[in-house]
Structures are given as structure tokens and as C-alpha cells.
C-alpha positions as CSV (number, residue, x, y, z in Angstrom):
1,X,-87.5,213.1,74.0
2,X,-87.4,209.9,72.0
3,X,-85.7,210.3,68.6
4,X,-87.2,208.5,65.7
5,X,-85.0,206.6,63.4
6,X,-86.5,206.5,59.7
7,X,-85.1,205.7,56.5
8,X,-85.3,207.3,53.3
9,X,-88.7,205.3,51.7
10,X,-91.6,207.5,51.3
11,X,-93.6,206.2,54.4
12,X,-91.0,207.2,57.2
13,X,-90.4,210.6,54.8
14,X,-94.1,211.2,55.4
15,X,-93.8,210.4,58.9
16,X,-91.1,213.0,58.9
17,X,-92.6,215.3,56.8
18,X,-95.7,215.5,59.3
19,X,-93.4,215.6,62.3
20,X,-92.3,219.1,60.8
21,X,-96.1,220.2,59.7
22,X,-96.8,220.1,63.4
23,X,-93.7,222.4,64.5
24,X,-91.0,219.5,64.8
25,X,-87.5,219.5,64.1
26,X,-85.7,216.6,62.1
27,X,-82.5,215.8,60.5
28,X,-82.1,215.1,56.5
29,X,-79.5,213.8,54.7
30,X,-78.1,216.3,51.9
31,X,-75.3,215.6,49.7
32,X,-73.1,218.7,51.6
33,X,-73.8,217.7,55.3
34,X,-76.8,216.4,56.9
35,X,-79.5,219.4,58.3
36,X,-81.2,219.7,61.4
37,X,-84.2,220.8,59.6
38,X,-88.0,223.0,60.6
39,X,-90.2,224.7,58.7
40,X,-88.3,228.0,57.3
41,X,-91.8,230.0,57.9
42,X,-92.4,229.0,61.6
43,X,-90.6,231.3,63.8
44,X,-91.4,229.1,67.0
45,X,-90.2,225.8,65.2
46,X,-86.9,227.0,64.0
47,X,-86.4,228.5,67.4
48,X,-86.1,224.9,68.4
49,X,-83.1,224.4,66.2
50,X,-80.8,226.7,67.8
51,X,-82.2,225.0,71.3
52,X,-81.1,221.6,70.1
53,X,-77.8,222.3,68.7
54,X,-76.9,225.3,71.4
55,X,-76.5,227.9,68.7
56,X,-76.4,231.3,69.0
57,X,-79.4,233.0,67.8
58,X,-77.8,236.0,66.2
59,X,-76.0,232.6,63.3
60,X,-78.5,232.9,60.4
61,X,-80.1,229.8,58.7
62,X,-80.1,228.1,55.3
63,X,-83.7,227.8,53.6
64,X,-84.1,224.5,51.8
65,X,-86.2,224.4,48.8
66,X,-87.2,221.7,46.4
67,X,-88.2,223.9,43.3
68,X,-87.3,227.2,42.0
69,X,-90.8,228.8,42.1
70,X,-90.3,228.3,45.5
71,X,-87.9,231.1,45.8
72,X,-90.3,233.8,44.8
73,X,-92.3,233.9,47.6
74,X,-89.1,234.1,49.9
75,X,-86.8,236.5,48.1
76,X,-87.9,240.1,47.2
77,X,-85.6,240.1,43.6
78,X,-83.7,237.4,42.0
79,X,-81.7,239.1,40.0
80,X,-80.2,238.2,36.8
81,X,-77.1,236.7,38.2
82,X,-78.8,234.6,40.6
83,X,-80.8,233.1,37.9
84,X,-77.3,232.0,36.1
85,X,-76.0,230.9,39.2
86,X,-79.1,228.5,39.9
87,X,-79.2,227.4,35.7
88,X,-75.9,226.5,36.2
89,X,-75.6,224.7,39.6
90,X,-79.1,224.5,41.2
91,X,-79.8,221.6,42.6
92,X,-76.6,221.5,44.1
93,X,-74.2,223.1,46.9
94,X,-74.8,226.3,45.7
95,X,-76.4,228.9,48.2
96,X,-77.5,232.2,47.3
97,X,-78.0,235.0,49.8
98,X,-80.7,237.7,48.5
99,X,-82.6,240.6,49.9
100,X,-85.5,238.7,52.3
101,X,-89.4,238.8,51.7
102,X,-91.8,239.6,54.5
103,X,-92.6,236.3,54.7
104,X,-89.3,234.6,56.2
105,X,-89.3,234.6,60.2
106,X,-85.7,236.8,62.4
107,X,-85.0,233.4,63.8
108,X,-84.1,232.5,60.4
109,X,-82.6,236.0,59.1
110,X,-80.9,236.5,63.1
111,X,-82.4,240.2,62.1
112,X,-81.0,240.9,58.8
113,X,-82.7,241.9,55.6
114,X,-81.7,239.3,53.3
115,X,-82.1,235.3,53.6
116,X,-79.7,232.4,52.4
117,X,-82.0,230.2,50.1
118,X,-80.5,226.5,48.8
119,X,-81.6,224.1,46.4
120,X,-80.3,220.6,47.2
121,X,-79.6,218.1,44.8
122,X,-80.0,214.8,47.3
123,X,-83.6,213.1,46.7
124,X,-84.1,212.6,50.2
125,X,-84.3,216.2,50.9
126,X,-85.9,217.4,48.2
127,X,-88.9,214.6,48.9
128,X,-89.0,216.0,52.8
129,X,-89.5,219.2,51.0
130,X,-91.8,218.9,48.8
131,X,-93.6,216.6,50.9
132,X,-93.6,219.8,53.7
133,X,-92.9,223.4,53.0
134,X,-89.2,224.7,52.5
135,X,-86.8,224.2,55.9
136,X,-84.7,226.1,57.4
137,X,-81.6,223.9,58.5
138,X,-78.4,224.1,59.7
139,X,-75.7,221.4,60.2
140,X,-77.7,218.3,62.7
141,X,-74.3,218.6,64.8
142,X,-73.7,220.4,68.5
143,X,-72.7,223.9,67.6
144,X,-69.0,223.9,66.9
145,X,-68.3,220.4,66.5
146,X,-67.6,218.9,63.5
147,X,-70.7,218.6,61.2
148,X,-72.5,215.1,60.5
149,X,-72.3,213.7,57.3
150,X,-73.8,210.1,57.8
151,X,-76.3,209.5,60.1
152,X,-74.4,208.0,63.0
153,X,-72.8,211.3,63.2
154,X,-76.0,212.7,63.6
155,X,-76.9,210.2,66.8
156,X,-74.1,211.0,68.5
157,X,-74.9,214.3,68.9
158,X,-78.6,215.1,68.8
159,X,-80.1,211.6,69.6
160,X,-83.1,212.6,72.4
161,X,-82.5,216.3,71.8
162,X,-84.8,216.8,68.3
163,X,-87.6,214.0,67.1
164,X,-86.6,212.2,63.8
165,X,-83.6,211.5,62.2
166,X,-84.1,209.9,58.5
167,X,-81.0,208.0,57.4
168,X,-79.9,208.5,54.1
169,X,-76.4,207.0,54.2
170,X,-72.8,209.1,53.4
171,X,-73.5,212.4,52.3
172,X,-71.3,213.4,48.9
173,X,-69.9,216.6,49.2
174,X,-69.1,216.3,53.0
175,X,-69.1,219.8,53.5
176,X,-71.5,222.5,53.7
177,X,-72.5,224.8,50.4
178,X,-70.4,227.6,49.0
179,X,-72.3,230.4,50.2
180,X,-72.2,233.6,47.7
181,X,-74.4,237.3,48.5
182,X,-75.7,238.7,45.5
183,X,-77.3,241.5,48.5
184,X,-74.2,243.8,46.8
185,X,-72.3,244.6,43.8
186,X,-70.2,242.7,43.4
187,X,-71.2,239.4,44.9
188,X,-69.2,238.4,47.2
189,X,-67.9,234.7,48.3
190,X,-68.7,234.2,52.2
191,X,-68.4,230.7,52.6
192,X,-66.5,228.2,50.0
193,X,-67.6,224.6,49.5
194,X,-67.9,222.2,46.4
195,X,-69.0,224.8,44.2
196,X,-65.3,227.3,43.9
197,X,-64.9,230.6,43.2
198,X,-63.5,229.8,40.2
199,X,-66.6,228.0,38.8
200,X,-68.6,231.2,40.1
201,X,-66.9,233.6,38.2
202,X,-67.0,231.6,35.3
203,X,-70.7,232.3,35.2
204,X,-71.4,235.6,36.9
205,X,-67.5,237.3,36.0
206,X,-66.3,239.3,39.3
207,X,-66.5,238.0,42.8
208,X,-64.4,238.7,45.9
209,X,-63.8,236.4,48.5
210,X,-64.5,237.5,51.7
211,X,-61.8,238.6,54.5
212,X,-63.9,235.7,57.0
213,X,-63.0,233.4,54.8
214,X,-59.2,232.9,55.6
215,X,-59.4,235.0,58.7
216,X,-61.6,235.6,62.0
217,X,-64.8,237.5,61.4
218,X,-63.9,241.6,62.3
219,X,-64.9,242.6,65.8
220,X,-68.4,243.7,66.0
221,X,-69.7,242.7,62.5
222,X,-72.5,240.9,62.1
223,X,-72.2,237.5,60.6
224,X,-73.6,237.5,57.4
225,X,-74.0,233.5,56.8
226,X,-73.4,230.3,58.7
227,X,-69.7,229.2,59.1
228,X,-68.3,233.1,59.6
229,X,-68.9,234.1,63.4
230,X,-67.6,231.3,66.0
231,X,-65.5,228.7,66.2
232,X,-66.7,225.6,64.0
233,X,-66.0,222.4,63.2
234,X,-63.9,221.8,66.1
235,X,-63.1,218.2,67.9
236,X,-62.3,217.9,71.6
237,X,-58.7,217.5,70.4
238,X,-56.8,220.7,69.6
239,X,-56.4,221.3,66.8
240,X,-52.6,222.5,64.8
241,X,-52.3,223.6,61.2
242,X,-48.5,223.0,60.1
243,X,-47.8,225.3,56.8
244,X,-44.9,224.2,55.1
245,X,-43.5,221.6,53.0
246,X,-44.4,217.5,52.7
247,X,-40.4,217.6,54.2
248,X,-40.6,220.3,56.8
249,X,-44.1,218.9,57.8
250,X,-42.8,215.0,58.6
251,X,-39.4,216.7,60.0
252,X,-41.8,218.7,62.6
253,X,-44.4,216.1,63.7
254,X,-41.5,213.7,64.2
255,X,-39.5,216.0,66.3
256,X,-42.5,217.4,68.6
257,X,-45.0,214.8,68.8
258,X,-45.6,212.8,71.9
259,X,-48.0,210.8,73.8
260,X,-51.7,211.5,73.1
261,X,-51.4,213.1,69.7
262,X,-52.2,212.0,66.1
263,X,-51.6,213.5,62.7
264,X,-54.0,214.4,59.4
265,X,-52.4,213.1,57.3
266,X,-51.9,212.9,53.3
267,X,-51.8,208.6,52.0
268,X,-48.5,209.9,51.0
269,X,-47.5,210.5,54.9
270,X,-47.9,206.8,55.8
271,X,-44.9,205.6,56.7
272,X,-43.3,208.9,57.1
273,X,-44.0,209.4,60.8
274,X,-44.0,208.5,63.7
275,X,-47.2,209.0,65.0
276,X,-50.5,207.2,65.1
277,X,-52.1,208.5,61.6
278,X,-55.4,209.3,60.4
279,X,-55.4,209.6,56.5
280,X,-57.6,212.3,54.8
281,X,-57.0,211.1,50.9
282,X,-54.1,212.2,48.3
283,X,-52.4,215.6,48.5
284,X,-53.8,216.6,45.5
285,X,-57.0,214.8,45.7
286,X,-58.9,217.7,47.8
287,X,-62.8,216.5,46.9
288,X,-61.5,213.5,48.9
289,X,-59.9,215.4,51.5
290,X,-63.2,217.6,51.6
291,X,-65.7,214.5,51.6
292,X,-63.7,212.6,54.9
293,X,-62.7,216.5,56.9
294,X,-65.9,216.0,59.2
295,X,-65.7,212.1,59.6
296,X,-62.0,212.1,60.8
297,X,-62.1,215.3,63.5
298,X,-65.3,213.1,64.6
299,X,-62.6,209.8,64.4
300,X,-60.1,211.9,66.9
301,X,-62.5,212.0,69.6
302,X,-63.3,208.2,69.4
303,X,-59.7,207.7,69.9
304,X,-59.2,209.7,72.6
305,X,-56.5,212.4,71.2
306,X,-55.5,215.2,72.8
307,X,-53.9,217.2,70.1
308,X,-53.5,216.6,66.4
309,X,-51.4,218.0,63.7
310,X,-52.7,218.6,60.3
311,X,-51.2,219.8,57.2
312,X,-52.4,223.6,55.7
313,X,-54.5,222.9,53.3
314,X,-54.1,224.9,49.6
315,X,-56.4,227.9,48.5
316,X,-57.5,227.2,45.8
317,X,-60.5,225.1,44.0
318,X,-62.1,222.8,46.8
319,X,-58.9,223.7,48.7
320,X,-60.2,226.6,49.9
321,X,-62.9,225.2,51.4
322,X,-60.8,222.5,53.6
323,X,-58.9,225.3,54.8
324,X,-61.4,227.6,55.9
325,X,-62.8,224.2,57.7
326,X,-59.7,223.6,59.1
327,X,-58.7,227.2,60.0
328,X,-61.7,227.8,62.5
329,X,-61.6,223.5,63.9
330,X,-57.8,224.5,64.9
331,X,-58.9,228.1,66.3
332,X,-56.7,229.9,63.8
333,X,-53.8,228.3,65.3
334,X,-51.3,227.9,62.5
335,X,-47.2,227.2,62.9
336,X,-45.2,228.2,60.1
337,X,-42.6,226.2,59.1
């Protein structure tokens, strides 16, 4: 299959936009990641998404819309709460998991009865959209590698595997959308991402993180959004979370790092060790860390690493969201210090 490069003026999104009318599959830019995107209501299109990134068909999907009367037809309530949650960060990286209409396809469910509906905030997208129906789409990456967030990232995985990709340069966020079910009382956090908890419950009062956030999905349960079930995110390197101190952290890199490995590391690292280095922003600075997570995993593999350190990212605000990245790319493998 020859993969279309387009770019994000209205012809080549037409072009795109047909390309998924007829049953294609195409990746578009969003400000989280970019999306390997099909039309949400054809069963037989979105089945070509799991065949192009090797994903398990039991991994539900992400529906895309471009306006909120879209949700309407998809959803079979939206509740009080989830029209709060969209006033206050719709379009965004916000997605909302509701009890499903008849209308969305079990490829895109994987058989449950609700549906995870989004409502970007990147132009691109929302002209695709609008320009086609709403799209189901997951990450445009190989299931469990780090997810794509410019276009090159994109190629490198999935170039002759799906028809167009349309580049719309670096996405924002750089990772995927906090995912939050409203399908029980209370709602509960299953996937964190730019939007926090904390901004959540400033709107809605009461949610509870889920246990798959910070730890391996129970045996036997059924994942209940993207990001919960199998390993994700993961380079070719392995991957080692160190949780301790800045001091503790240097002290143990230095003392057990040898040929073939590289280190995450803080700005405030550099200097500090002595092994090659591969900066992810400012301690504190974790919208940085978030944006460049994906872009250097992908940076490990171009240089050939066999095993990388990184430091155990914090809990809380956008935190939470690099660490429950960084948790499943490392396998849960975590050395206190």
C-alpha cells in the first residue's frame, strides 16, 4: 500500500476526508498525540485500525467529534456532569466515557455498553471531521510503542500499512486525553493526561482515580479505555524507573551504568552523570516533561540503547500522567532507592 503524504490545507484534508468516506484509514494530527483515524460508524473500516497497528480487538476506541450535537446521536444520556465537563474543557484533552447508542459499531466499543467520545481542540482534526463523519482513532503508532506526536513518528511506524497521513506538525499536549467514565457514580479517572484530576473535581466535585492507573490492570477485567490493558508506550530499550531522590538517583546511575545504556534525565542532571543523557525538561516543569515523553523513548531506539534509566515521575497534576506513561513503557519495573 502506498501511503499518502498531505498537509493540513483544505485540499489534501478533502482528499483525506474522502479517503475515509470510502472505508479508509488515515492519521491526523491532534494536539494530545496524532490518531490513526476511520469512520467511528463503519465496523469494517475501524477493523482496519487494529490490523494496521496490531492491536488487540478486545482495546476500545476514542470517537472524535467536531461539534457537541454530535454526541447525541452516539451517547444514550449525557448527563448533567458531562455537560460541565465539556462547558469547561471541550474542545480539548478531555474524554468522556458514557453509556453507548445503538448506533456505534463492537469494533469500536471491544463489546461494552458504553463508548469513549472526544472533542479535539486542534483545527486539523476538527476540519477532517467535519469534513467526514466522527472517527474512531487510536494513537497512529504500532501497538505498544511509544505514540507519535509529529508526523515523522507516524512514518516510521505505519508508512505503507494505512493510506494517508496529513502532517500537521508537533502536537501540544504530547500525550493522549485524560479519560474520565461518567458510566458510574462516582466518575471515575481511568486514564490521566493534560486535563488532572484536580481540574476535574473542581468542576464535577468527587472522582476516584482508578487502581490501572498506578498499577497493572486486575486479572481478568475487561479494559475499560485505551492505555489500561497491555504494555504501552514501550521502546525497544528496557525500560527502569529509579524512585528516590535527585542525590540517590545520580549516586545509582553512576554506580550501575555501563555500556549501551542512557538516562531520562531532568536539565538539572546534566553534568551529574556519567552517562550518555537524554533530557526530558525541568523537574518541576512536568507539561514539558509530558510534551517530549513519546519523542525521547522514540530518540532511544535511534540511538541504539539497550536499557535506560529514568527518574519516577511525581503523582500529582500532569505528573500523574508521565508516570502512568512511564510505569507501563518500563513494564512496571521500578527500583526503590
Amino acid at each position: 500500500m502506498e501511503t499518502l503524504i498531505l498537509s493540513s490545507d483544505y485540499r489534501d484534508i478533502q482528499t483525506a476526508a474522502n479517503i475515509i468516506k470510502t472505508g479508509g484509514i488515515v492519521a491526523m494530527p491532534t494536539e494530545t498525540v496524532y490518531g490513526l483515524a476511520a469512520d467511528a460508524l463503519n465496523g469494517k473500516a475501524v477493523r482496519k485500525i487494529f490490523k494496521a497497528k496490531g492491536r488487540p480487538m478486545d482495546n476500545p476506541l476514542i470517537v472524535h467529534i467536531s461539534d457537541i450535537s454530535q454526541i447525541y446521536t452516539l451517547v444514550r444520556e449525557f448527563p448533567k456532569r458531562a455537560q460541565l465537563l465539556a462547558d469547561n474543557f471541550w474542545p480539548g484533552p478531555l474524554t468522556i466515557i458514557l453509556p453507548k447508542s445503538d448506533r456505534i459499531p463492537d469494533e469500536v466499543s471491544a463489546g461494552l455498553d458504553t463508548v469513549a467520545v472526544r472533542f479535539p481542540s486542534h483545527p486539523t482534526a476538527l476540519r477532517l471531521i467535519s469534513l467526514s463523519s466522527p472517527l474512531a482513532a487510536p494513537s497512529a503508532n504500532l501497538s505498544g510503542s511509544p505514540s507519535p506526536t509529529t508526523a515523522g513518528h507516524v512514518c516510521d511506524d505505519m508508512n505503507g500499512r494505512i493510506d494517508a497521513i496529513i502532517d500537521g506538525g508537533d502536537c501540544d499536549v504530547g500525550v493522549e486525553s485524560t479519560v474520565i467514565t461518567l458510566a458510574e457514580d462516582p466518575p471515575r479517572l481511568l486514564r490521566p493526561g493534560g486535563i488532572t484530576v484536580e481540574q476535574l473535581r473542581s468542576v464535577i466535585g468527587e472522582v476516584i482515580i482508578d487502581n490501572a492507573v498506578t498499577a497493572p490492570l486486575a486479572k481478568g477485567e475487561k479494559a475499560a479505555s485505551p492505555g489500561m490493558k497491555y504494555k504501552h508506550y514501550a521502546p525497544e530499550a528496557e525500560v527502569i524507573l529509579l524512585d528516590g531522590n535527585n542525590e540517590k538517583f545520580r549516586q545509582y546511575v553512576n554506580d550501575n551504568g555501563r555500556d549501551g545504556d542512557a538516562v531520562l534525565c531532568y536539565n538539572e542532571d546534566l553534568g551529574t552523570l556519567k552517562l550518555p543523557c537524554i533530557p526530558i525538561g525541568s523537574e518541576n516543569d512536568t507539561e514539558t516533561q509530558a510534551h517530549r515523553l513519546f519523542s525521547v523513548l522514540r530518540e532511544t531506539d535511534k540511538l541504539n540503547i539497550t536499557r535506560v534509566f529514568a527518574h519516577c515521575p511525581p503523582t500529582d497534576g500532569v505528573g500523574l500522567a508521565v508516570y502512568n506513561r512511564m510505569i507501563r513503557a518500563s513494564g512496571f519495573q521500578i527500583i526503590k532507592l
